[in-house]
MDAnalysis code that builds the backbone (N, CA, C; Angstrom):
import MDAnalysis as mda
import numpy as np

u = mda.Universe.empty(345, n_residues=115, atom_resindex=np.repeat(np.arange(115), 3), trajectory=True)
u.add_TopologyAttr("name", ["N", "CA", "C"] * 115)
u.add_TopologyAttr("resid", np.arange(1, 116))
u.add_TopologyAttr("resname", ["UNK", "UNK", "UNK", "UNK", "UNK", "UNK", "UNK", "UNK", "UNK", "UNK", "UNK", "UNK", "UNK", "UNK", "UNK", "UNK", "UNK", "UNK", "UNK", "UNK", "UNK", "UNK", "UNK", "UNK", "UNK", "UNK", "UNK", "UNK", "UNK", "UNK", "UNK", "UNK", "UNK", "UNK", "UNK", "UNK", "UNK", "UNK", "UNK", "UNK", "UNK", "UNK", "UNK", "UNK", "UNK", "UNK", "UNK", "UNK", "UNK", "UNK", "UNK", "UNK", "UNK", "UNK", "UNK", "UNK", "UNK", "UNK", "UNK", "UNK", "UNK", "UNK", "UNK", "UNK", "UNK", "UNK", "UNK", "UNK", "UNK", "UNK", "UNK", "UNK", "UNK", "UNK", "UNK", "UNK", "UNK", "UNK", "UNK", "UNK", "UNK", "UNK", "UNK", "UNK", "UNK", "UNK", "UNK", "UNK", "UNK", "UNK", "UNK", "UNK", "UNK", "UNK", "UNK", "UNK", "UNK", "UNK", "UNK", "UNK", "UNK", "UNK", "UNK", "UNK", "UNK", "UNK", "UNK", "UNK", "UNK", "UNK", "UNK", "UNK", "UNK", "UNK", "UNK"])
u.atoms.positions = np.array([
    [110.864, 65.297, 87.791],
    [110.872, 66.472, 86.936],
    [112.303, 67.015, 86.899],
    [112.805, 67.092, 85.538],
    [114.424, 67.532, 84.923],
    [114.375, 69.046, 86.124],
    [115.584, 69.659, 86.178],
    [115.741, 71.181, 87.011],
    [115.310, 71.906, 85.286],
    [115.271, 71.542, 84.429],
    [114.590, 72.910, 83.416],
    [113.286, 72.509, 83.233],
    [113.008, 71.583, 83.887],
    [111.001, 71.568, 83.595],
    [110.916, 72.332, 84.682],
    [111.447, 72.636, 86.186],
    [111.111, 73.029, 87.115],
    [110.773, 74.538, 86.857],
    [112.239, 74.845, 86.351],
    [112.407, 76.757, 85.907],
    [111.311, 76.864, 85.327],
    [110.683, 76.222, 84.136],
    [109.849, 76.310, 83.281],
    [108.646, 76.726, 83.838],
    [107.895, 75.515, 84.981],
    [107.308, 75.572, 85.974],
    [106.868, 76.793, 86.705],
    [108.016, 76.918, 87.333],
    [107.791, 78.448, 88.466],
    [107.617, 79.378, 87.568],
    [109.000, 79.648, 86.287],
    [108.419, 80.689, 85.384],
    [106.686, 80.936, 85.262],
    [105.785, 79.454, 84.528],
    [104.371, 79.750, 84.383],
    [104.038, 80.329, 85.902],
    [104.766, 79.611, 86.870],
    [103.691, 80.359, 87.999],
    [103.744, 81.909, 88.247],
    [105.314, 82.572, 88.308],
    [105.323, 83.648, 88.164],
    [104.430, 84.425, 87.155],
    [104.543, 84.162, 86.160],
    [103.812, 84.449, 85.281],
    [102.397, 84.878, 85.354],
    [101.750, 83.735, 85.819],
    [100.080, 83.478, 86.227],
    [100.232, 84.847, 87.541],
    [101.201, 84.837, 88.557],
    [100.750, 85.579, 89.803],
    [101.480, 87.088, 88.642],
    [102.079, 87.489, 88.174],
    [102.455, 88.578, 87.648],
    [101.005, 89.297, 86.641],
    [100.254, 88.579, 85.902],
    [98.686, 88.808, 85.153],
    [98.140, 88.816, 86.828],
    [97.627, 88.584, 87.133],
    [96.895, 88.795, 88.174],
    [97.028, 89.703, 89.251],
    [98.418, 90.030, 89.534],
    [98.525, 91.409, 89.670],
    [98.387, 92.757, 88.952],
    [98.897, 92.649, 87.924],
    [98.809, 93.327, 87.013],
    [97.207, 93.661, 86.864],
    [96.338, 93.017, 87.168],
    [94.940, 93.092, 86.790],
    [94.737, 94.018, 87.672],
    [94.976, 93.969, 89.405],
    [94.858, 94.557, 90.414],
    [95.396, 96.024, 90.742],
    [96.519, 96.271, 89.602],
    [96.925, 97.564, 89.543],
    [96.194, 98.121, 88.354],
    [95.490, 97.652, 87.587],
    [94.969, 98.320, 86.780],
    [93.888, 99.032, 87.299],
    [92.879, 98.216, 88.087],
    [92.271, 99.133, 88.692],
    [92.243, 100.045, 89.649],
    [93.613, 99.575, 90.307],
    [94.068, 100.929, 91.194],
    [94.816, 102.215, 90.337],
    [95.080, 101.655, 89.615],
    [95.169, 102.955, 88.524],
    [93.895, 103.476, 88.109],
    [93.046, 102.931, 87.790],
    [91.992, 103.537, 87.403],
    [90.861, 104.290, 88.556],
    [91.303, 103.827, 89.741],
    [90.757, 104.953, 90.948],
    [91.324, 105.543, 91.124],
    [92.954, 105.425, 90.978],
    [93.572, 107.163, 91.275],
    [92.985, 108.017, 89.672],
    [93.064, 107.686, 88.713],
    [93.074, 108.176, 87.473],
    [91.616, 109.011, 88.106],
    [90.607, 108.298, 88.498],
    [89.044, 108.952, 88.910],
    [89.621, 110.357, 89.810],
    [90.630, 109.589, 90.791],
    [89.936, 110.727, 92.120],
    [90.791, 112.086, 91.255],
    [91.950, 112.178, 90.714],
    [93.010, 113.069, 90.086],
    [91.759, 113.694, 89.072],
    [91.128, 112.938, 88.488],
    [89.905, 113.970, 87.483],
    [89.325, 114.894, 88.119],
    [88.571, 114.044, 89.686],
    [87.938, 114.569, 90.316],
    [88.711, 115.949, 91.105],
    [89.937, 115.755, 91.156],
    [90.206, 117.228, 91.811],
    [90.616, 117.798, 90.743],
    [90.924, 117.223, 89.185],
    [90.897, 118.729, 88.558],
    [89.861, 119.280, 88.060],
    [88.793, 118.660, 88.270],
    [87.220, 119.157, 88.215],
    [86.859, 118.454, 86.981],
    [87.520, 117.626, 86.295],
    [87.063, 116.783, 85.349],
    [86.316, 115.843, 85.126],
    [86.270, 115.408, 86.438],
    [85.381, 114.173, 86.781],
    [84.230, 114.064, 87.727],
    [83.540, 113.401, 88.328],
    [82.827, 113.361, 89.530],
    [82.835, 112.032, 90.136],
    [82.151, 111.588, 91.382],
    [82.905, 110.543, 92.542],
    [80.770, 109.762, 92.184],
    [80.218, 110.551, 91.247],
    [78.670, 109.542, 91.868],
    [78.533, 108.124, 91.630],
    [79.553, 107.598, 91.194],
    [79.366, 106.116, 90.934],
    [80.832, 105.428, 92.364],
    [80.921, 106.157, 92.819],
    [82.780, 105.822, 93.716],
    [81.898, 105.236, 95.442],
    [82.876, 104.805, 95.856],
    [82.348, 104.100, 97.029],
    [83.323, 104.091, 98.144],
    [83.370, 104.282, 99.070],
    [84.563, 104.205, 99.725],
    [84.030, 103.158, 101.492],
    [84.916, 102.739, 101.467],
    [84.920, 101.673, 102.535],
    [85.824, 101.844, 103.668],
    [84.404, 101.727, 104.741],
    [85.315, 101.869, 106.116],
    [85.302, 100.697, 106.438],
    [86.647, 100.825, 107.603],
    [86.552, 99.582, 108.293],
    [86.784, 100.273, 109.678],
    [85.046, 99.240, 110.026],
    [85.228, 99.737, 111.473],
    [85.117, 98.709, 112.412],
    [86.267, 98.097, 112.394],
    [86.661, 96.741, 112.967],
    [86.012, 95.287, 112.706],
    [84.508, 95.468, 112.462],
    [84.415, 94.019, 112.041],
    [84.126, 94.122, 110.041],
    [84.863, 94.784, 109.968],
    [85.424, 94.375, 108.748],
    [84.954, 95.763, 107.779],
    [84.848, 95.660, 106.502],
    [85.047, 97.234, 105.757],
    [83.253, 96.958, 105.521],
    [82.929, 98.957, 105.127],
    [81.073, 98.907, 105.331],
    [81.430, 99.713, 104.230],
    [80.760, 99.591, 103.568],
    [80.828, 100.628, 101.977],
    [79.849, 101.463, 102.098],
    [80.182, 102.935, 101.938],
    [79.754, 104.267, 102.406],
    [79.556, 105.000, 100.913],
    [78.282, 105.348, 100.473],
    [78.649, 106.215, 98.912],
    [79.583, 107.266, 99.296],
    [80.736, 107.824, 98.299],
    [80.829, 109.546, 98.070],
    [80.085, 110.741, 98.459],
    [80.049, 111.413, 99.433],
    [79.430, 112.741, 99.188],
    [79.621, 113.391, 97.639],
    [78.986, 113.774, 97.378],
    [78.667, 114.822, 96.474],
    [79.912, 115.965, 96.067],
    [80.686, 116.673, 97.075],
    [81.575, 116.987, 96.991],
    [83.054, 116.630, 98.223],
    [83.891, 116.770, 97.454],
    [84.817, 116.442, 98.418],
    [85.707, 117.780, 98.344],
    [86.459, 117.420, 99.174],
    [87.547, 119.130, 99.614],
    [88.339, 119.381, 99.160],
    [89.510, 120.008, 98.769],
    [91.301, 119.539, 97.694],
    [92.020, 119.049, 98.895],
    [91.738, 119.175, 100.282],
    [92.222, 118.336, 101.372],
    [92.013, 117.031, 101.121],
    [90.790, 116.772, 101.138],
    [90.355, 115.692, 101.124],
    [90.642, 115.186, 99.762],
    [90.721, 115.589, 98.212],
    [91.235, 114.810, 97.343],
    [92.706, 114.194, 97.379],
    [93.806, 115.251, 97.999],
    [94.572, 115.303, 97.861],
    [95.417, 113.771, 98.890],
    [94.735, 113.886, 99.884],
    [94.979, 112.852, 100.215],
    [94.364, 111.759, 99.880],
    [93.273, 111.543, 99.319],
    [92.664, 110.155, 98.547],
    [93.767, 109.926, 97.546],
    [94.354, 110.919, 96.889],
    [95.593, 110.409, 95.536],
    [96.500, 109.920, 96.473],
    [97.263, 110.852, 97.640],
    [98.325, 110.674, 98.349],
    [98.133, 109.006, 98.412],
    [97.180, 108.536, 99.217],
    [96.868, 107.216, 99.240],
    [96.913, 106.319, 98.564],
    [95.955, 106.807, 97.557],
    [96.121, 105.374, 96.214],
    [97.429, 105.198, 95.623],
    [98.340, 106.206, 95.704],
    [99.279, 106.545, 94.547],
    [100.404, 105.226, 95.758],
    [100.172, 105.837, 97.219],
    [101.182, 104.789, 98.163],
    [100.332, 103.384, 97.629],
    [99.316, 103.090, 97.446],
    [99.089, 101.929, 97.118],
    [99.344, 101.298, 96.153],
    [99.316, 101.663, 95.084],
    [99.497, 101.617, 93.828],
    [101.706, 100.785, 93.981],
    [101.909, 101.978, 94.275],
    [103.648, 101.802, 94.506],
    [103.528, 100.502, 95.472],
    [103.145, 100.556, 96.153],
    [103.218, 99.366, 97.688],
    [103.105, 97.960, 96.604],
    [101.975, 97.766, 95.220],
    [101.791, 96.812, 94.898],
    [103.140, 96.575, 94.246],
    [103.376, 97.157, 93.182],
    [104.785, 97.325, 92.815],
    [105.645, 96.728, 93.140],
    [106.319, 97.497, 94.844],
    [107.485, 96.922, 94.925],
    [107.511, 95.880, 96.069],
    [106.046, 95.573, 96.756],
    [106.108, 94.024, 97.299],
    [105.236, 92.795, 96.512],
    [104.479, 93.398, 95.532],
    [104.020, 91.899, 94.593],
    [104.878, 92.001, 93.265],
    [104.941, 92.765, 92.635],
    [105.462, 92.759, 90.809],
    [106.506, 92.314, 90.966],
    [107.418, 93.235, 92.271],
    [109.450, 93.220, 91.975],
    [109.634, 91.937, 91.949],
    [109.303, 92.032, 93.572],
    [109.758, 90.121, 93.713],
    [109.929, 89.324, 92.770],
    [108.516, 88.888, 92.405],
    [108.581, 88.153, 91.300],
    [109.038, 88.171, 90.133],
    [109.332, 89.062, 89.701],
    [110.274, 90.032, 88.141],
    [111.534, 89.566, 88.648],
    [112.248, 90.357, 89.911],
    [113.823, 89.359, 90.793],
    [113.346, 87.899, 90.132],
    [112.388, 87.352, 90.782],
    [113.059, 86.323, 90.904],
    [113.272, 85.436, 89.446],
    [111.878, 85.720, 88.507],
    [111.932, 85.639, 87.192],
    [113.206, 85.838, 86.778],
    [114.166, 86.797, 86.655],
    [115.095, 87.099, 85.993],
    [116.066, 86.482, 86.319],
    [116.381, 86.158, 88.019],
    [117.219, 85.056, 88.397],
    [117.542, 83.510, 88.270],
    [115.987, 82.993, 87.542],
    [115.561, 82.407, 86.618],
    [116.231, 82.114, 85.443],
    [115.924, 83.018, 85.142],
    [116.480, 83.281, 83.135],
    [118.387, 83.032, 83.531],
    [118.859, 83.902, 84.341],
    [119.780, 84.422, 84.240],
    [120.628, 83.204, 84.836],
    [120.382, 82.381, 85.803],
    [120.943, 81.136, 86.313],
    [120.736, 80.104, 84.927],
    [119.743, 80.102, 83.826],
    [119.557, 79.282, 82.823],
    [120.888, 79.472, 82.000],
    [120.591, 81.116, 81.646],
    [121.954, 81.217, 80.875],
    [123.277, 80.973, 81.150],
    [123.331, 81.135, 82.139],
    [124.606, 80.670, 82.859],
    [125.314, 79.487, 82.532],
    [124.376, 78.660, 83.010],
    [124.430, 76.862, 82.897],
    [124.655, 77.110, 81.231],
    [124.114, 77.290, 80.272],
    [123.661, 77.316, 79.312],
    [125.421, 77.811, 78.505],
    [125.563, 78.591, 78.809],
    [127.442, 79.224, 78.474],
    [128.098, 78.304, 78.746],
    [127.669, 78.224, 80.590],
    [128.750, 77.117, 80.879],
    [129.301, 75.573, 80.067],
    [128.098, 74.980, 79.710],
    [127.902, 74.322, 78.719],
    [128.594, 74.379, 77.578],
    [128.624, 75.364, 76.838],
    [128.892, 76.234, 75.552],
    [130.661, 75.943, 75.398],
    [130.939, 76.393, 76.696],
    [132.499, 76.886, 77.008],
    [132.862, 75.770, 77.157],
    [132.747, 74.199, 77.751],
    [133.446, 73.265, 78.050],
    [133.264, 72.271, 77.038],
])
């Protein structure tokens, strides 16, 4: 395999793992989007689930009925660190490295151009 079938290559793979994250922040957007309704009283938690883990692995617990602005406030605090956490250790990376990608192509690609 030529070094530009390779780029080509990893590009699709980046690619494929970049949709598939992307899928995974959507719905973490869409549970902070819930719990943020829920503390501005816009929303309610009766369909929400929350999961403990109590060591042998996570037990899914319904919502109470009401929750506290303590207690919302840190359910956003949370998702919102999660949300970011996906960001800048699954998306960046791969966006870096994508672009280092492109940007080593063009390179070669000038270099070419110029000689």
């Amino acid at each position: 395999m030529s070094e530009s079938e390779e780029r080509k290559a990893r590009l699709e793979e980046i690619l494929d793992g970049l949709e598939a994250t992307m899928d995974r922040v959507r719905g973490e957007m869409a549970e902070f989007k819930t719990i943020r309704q829920v503390a501005r009283g816009d929303g309610n938690l009766d369909a929400a689930k929350f999961y403990v883990d109590i060591g042998a692995g996570p037990v899914e617990i319904p919502a109470p009925a009401e929750l506290s602005e303590e207690v919302l406030s840190g359910l956003m605090d949370q998702q919102g660190s999660k949300v970011a956490a996906t960001w800048t250790e699954a998306i960046k990376p791969l966006v870096d490295e994508a672009v280092g990608i492109c940007q080593q192509a063009s390179d070669r690609g000038q270099e070419a151009e110029d000689a």
